[in-house]
DSSP file (Angstrom, degrees, kcal/mol; ACC not computed):
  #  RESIDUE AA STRUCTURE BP1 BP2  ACC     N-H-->O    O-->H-N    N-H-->O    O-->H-N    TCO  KAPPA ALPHA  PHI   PSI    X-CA   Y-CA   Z-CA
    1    1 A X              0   0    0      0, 0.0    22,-0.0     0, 0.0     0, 0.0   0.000 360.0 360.0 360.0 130.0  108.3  130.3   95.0
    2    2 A X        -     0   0    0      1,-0.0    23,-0.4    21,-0.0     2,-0.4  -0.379 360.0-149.9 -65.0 157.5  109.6  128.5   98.5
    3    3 A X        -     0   0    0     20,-0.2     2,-0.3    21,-0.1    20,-0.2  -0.997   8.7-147.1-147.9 160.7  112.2  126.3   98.4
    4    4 A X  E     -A   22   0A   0     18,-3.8    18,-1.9    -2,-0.4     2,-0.3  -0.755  10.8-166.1-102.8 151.6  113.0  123.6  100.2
    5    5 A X  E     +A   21   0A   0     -2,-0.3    16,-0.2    16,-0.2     2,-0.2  -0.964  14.4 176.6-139.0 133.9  116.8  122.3  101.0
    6    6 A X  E     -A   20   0A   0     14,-2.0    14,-0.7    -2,-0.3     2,-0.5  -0.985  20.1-122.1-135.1 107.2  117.5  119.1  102.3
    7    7 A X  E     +A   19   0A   0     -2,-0.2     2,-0.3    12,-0.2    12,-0.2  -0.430  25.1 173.2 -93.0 124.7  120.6  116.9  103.3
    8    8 A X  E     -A   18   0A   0     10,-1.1    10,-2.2    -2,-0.5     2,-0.5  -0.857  33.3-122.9-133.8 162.9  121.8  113.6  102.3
    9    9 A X  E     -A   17   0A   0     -2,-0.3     2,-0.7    29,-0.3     8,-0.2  -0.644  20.7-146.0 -99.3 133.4  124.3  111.5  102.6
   10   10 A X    > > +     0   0    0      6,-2.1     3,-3.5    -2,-0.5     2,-1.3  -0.315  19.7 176.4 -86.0  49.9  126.0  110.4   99.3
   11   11 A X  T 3 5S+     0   0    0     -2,-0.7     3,-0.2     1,-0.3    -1,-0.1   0.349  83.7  54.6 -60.5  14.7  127.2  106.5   99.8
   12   12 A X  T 3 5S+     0   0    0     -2,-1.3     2,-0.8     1,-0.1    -1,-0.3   0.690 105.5  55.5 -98.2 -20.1  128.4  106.3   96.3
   13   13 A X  T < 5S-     0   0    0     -3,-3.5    -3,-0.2     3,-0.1    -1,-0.1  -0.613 136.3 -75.9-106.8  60.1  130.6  109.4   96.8
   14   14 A X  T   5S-     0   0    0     -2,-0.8    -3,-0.2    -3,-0.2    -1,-0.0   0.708  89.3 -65.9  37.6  29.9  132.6  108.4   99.8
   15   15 A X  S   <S-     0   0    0     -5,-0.7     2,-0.2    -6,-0.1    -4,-0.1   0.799  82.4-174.6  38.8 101.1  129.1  109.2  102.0
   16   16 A X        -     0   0    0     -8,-0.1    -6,-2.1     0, 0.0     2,-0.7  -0.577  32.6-119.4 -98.1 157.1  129.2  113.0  101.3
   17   17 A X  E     +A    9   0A   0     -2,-0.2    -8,-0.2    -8,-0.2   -10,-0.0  -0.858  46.8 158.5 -96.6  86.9  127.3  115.0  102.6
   18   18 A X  E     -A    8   0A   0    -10,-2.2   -10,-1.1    -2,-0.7     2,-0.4  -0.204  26.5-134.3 -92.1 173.6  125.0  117.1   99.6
   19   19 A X  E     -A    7   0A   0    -12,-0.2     2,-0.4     2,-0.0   -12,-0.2  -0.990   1.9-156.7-134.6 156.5  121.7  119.0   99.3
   20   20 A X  E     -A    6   0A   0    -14,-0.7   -14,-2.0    -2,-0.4     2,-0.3  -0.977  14.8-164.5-133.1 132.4  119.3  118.8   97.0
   21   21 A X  E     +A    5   0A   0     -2,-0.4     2,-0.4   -16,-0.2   -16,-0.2  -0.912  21.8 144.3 -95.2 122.5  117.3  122.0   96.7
   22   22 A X  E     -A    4   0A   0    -18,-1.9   -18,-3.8    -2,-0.3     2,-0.1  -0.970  39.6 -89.1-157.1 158.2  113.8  122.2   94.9
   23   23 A X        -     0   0    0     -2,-0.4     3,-0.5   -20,-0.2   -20,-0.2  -0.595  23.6-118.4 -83.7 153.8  110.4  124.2   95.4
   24   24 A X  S >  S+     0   0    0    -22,-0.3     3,-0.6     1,-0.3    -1,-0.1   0.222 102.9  61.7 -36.1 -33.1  107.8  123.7   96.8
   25   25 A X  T 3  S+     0   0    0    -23,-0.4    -1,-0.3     1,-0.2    -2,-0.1   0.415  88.4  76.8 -82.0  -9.5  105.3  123.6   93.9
   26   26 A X  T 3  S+     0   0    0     -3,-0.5     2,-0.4     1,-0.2    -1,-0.2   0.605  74.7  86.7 -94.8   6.1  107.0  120.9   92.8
   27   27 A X    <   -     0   0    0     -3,-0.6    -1,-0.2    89,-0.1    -3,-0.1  -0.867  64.7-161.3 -83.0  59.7  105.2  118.9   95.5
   28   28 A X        +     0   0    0     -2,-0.4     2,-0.3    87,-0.2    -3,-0.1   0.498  68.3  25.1 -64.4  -0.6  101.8  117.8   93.9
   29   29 A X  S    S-     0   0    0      1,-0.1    -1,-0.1     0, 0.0     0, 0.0  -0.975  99.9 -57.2-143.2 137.4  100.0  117.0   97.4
   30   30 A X        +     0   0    0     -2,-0.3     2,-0.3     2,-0.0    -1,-0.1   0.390  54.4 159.0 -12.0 138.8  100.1  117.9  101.0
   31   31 A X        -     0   0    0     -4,-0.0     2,-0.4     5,-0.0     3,-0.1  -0.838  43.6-120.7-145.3 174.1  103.4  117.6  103.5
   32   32 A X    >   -     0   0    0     -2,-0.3     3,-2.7     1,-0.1     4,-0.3  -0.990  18.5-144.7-121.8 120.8  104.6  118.7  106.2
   33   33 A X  G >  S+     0   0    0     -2,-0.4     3,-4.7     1,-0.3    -1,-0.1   0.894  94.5  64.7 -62.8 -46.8  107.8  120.2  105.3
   34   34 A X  G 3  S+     0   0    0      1,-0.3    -1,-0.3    -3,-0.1    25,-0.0   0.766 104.4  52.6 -53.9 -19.1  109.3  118.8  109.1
   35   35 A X  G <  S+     0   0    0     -3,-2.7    25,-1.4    24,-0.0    -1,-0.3   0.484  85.0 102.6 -78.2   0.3  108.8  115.9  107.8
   36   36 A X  E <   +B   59   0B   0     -3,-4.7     2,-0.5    -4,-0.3    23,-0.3  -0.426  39.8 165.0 -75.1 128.8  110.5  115.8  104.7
   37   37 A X  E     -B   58   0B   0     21,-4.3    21,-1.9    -2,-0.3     2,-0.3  -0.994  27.6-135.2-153.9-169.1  113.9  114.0  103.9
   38   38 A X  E     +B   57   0B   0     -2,-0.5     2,-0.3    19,-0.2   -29,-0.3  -0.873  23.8 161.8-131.4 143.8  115.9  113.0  101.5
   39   39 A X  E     -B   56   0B   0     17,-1.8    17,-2.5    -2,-0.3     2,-0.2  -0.853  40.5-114.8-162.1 162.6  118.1  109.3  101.0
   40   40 A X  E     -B   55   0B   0     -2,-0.3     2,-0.5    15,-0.3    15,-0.2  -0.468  25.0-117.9-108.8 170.3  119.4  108.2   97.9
   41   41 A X        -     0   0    0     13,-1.9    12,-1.9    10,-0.2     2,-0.3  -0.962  19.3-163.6-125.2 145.6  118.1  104.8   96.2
   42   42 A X        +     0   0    0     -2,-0.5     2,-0.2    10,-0.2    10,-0.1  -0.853  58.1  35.0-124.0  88.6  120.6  101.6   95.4
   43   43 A X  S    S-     0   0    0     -2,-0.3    10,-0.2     1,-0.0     3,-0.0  -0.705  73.1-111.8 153.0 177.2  119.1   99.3   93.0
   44   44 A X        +     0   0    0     -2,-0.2     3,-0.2     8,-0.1    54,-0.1  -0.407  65.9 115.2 -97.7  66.2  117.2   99.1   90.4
   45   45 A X  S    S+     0   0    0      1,-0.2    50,-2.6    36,-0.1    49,-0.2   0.396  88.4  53.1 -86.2  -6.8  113.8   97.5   91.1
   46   46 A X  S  > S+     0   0    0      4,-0.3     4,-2.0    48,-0.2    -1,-0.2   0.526  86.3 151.7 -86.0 -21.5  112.3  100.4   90.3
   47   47 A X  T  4  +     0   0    0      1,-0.3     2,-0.3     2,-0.2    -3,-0.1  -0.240  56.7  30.4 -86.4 117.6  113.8  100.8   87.4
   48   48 A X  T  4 S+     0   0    0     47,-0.1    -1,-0.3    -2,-0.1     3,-0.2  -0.929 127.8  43.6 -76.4 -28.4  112.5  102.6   84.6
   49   49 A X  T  4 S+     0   0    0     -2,-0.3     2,-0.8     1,-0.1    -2,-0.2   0.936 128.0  21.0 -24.3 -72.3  110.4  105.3   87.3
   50   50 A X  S  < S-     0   0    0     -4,-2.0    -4,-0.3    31,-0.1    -1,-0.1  -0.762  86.4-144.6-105.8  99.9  113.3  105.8   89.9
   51   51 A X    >   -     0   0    0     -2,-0.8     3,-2.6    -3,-0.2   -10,-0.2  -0.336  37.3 -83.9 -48.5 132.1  117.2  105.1   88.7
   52   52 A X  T 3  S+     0   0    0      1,-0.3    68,-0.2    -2,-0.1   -10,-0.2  -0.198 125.9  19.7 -50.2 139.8  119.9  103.6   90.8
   53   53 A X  T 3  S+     0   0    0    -12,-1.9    -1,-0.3     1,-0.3   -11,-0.1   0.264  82.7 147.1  77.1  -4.7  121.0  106.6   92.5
   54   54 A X    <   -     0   0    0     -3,-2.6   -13,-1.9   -14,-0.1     2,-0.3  -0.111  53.6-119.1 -71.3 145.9  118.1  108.5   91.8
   55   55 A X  E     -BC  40 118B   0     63,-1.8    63,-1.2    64,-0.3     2,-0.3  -0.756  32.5-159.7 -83.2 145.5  117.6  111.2   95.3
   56   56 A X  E     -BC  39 117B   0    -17,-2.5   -17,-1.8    -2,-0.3     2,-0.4  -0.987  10.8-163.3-122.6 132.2  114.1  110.4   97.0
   57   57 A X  E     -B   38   0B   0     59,-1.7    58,-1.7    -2,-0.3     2,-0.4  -0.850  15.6-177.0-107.8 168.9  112.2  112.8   99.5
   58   58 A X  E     -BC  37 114B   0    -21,-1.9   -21,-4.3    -2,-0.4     2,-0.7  -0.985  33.9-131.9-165.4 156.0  109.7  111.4  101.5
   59   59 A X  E >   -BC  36 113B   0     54,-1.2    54,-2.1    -2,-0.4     3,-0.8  -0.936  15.7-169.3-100.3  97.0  107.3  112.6  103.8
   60   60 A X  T 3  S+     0   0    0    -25,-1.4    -1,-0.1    -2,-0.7   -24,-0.1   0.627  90.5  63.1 -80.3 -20.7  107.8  110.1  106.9
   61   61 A X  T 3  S+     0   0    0    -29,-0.2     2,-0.7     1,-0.1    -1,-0.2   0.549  85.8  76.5 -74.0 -15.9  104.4  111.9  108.2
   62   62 A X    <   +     0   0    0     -3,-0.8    -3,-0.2    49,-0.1    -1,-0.1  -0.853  45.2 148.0-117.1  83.4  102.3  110.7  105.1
   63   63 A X        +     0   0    0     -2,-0.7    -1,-0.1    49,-0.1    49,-0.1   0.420  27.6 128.7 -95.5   7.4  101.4  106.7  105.9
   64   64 A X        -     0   0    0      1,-0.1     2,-0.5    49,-0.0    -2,-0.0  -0.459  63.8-127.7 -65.2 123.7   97.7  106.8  104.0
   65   65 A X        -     0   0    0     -2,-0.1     2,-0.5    48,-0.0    -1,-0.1  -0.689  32.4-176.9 -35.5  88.6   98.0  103.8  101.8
   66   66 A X    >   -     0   0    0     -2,-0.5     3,-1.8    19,-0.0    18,-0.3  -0.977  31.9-106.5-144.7 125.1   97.1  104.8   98.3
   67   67 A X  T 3  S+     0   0    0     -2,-0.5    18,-0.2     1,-0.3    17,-0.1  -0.031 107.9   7.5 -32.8 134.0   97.0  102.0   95.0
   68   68 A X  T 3  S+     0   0    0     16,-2.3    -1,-0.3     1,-0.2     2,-0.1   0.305  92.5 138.4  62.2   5.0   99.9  102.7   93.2
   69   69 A X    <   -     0   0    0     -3,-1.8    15,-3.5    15,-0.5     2,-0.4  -0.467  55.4-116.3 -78.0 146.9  101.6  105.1   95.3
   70   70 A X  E     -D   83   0B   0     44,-0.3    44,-6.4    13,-0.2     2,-0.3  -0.633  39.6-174.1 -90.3 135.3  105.6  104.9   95.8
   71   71 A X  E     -DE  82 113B   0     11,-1.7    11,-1.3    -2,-0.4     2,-0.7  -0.904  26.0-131.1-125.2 154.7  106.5  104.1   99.5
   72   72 A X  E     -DE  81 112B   0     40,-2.8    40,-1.8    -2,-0.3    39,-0.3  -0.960  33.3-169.8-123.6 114.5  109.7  103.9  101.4
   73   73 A X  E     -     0   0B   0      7,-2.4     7,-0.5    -2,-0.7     2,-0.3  -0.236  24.3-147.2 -90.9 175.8  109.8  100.7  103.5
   74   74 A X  E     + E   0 109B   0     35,-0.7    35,-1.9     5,-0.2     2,-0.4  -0.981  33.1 163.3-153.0 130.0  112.1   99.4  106.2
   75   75 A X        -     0   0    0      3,-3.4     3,-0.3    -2,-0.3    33,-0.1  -0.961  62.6 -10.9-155.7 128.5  112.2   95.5  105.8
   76   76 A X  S    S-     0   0    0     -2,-0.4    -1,-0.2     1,-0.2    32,-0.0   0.877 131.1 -48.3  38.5  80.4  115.1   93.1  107.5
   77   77 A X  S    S+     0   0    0     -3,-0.1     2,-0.3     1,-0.1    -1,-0.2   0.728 125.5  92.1  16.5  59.3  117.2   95.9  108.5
   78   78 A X        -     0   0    0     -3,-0.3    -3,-3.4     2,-0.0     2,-0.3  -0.962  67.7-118.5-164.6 134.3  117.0   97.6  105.0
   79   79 A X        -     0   0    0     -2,-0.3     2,-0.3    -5,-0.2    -5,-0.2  -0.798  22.4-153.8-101.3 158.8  115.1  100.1  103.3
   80   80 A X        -     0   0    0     -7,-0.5    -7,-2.4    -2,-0.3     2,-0.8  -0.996  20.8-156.9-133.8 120.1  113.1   99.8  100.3
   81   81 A X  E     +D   72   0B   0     -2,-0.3    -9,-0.2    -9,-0.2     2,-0.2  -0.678  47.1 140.9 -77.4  73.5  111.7  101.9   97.4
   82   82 A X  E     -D   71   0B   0    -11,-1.3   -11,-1.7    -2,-0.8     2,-0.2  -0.965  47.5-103.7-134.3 163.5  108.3   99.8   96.0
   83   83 A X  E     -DF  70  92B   0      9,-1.3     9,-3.2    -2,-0.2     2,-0.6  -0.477  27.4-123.7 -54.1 129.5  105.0  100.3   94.8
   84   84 A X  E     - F   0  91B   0    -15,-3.5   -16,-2.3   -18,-0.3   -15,-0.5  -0.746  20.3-173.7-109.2 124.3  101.9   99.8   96.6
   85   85 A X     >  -     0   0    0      5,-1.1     4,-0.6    -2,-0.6     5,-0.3  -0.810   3.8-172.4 -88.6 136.1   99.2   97.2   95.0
   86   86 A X  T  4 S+     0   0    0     -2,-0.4    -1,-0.1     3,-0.2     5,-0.0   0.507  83.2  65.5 -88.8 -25.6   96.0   97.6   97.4
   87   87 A X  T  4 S+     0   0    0      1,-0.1    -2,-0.0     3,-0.1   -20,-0.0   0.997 113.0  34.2 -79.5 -72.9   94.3   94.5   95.6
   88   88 A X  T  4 S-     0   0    0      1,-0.1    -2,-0.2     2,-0.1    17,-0.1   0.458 101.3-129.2 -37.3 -27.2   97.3   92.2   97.2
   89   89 A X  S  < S+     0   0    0     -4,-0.6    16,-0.9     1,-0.3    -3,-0.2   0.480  78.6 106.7  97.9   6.8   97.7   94.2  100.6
   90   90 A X  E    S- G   0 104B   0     -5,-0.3    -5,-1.1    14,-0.2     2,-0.4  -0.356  71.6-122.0-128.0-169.2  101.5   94.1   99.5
   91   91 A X  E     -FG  84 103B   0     12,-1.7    12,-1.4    -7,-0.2     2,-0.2  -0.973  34.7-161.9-161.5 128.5  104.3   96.5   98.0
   92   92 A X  E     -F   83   0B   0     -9,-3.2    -9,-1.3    -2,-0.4     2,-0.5  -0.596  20.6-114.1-115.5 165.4  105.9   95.6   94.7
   93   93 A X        -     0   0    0      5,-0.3   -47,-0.2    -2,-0.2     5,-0.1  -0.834  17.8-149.4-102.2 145.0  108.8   96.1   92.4
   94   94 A X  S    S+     0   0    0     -2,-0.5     2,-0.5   -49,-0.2   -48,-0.2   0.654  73.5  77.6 -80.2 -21.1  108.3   97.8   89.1
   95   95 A X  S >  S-     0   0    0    -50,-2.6     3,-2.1     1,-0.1   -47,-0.1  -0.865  72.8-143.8-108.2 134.3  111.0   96.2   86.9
   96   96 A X  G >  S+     0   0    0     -2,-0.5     3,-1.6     1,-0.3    -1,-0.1   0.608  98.0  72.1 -80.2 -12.4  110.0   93.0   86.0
   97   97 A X  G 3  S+     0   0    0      1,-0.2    -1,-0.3     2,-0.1     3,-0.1   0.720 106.4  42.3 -65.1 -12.2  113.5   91.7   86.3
   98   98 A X  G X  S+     0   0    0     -3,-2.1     3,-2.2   -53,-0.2    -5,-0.3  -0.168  75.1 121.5-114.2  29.6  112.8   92.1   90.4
   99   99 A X  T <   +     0   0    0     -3,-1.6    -1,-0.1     1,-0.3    -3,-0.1   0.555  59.4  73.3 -84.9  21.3  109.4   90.8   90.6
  100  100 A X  T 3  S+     0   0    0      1,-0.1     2,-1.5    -3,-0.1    -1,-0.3   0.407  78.9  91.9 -95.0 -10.5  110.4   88.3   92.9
  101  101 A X    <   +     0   0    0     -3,-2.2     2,-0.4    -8,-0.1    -8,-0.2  -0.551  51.4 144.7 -97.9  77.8  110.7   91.5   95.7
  102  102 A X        -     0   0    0     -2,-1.5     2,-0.4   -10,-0.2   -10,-0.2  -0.889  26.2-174.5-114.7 137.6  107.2   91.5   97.2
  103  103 A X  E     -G   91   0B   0    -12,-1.4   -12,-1.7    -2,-0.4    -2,-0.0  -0.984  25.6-117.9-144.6 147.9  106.7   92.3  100.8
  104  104 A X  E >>  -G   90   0B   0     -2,-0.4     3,-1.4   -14,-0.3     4,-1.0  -0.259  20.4-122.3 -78.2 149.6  103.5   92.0  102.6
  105  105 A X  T 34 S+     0   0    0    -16,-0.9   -15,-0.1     1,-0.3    -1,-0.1   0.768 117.5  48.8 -94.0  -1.3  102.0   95.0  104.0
  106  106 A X  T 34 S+     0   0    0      1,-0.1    -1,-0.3   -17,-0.1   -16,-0.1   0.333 106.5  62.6-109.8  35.0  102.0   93.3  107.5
  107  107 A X  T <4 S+     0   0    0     -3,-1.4    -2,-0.2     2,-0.0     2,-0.1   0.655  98.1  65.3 -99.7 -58.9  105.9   92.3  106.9
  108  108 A X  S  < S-     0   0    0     -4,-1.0     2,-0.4   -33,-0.1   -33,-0.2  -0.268  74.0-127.5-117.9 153.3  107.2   95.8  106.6
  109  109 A X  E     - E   0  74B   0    -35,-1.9     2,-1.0    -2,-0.1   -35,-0.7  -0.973  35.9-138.3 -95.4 108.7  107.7   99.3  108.7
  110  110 A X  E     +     0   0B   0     -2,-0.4   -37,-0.2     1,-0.2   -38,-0.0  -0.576  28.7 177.7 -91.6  95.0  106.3  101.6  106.8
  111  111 A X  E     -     0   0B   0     -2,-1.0     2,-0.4   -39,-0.3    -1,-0.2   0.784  47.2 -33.0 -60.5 -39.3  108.4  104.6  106.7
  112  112 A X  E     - E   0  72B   0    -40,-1.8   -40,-2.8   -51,-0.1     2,-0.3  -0.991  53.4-102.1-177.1 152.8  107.2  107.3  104.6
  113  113 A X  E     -CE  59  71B   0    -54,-2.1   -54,-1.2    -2,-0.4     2,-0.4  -0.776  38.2-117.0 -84.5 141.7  105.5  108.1  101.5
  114  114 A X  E     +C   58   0B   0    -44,-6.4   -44,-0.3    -2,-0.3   -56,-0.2  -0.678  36.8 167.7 -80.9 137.6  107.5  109.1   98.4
  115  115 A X  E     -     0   0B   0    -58,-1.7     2,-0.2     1,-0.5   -87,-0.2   0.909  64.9  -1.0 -99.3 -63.0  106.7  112.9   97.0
  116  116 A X  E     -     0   0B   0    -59,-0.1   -59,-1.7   -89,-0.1    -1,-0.5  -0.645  55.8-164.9-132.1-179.6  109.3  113.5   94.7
  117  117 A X  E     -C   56   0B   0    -61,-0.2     2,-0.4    -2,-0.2   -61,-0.2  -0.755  10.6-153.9-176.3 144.7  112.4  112.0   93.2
  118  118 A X  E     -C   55   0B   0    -63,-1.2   -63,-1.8    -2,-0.2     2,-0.2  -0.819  18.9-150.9-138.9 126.3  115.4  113.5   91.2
  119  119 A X              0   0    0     -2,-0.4   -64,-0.3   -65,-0.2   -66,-0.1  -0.141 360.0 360.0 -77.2 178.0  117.3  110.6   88.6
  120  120 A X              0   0    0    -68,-0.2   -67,-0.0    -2,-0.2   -68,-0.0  -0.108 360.0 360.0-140.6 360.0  120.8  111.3   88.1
């Protein structure tokens, strides 16, 4: 099995520098591996799916739009973890205590799709 190793910066841990290592298989749809990287998540809108602090890769090469897919967004000089509703054109948060965090899909930068993501 390949594996992939990737570096991120740890801003709860005096911004460290870590890896998170995982194979390849573990990767249920096409990437392109040059595209992959990895950022950490702070909040919990996401919340139960992805945990604050949870690691995210994302494929910055994979913008196809797909109902219910997790996306990594860039929105007022901040990025953002949400779901994408296709029926609304917009990208939401999954805990209901943040459903007030809606952003329109012609609002947002969309960075990257999300592949995988590792809770802590």
């Amino acid at each position: 099995m390949e594996e992939i190793s990737l570096e991120y910066t740890d801003v709860f841990d005096k911004n460290k520098i870590k890896n998170i290592k995982f194979e390849t298989s573990k990767i249920k749809e096409k990437f392109n591996e040059k595209s992959l990287f990895a950022t950490m998540v702070d909040g919990k809108s996401m919340q139960p799916l992805i945990s604050h602090k949870a690691v995210l890769i994302v494929d910055i090469s994979n913008k196809q739009l797909i109902h219910d897919e997790i996306y990594l967004l860039y929105y007022e000089n901040k990025m953002w973890v949400k779901k994408y509703d296709s029926n609304k054109k917009s990208f939401i948060s999954i805990n209901p205590s943040y459903k007030h965090l809606v952003y329109d899909l012609n609002s947002i930068h969309l960075v990257g799709k999300v592949l995988l993501f590792f809770n802590n």
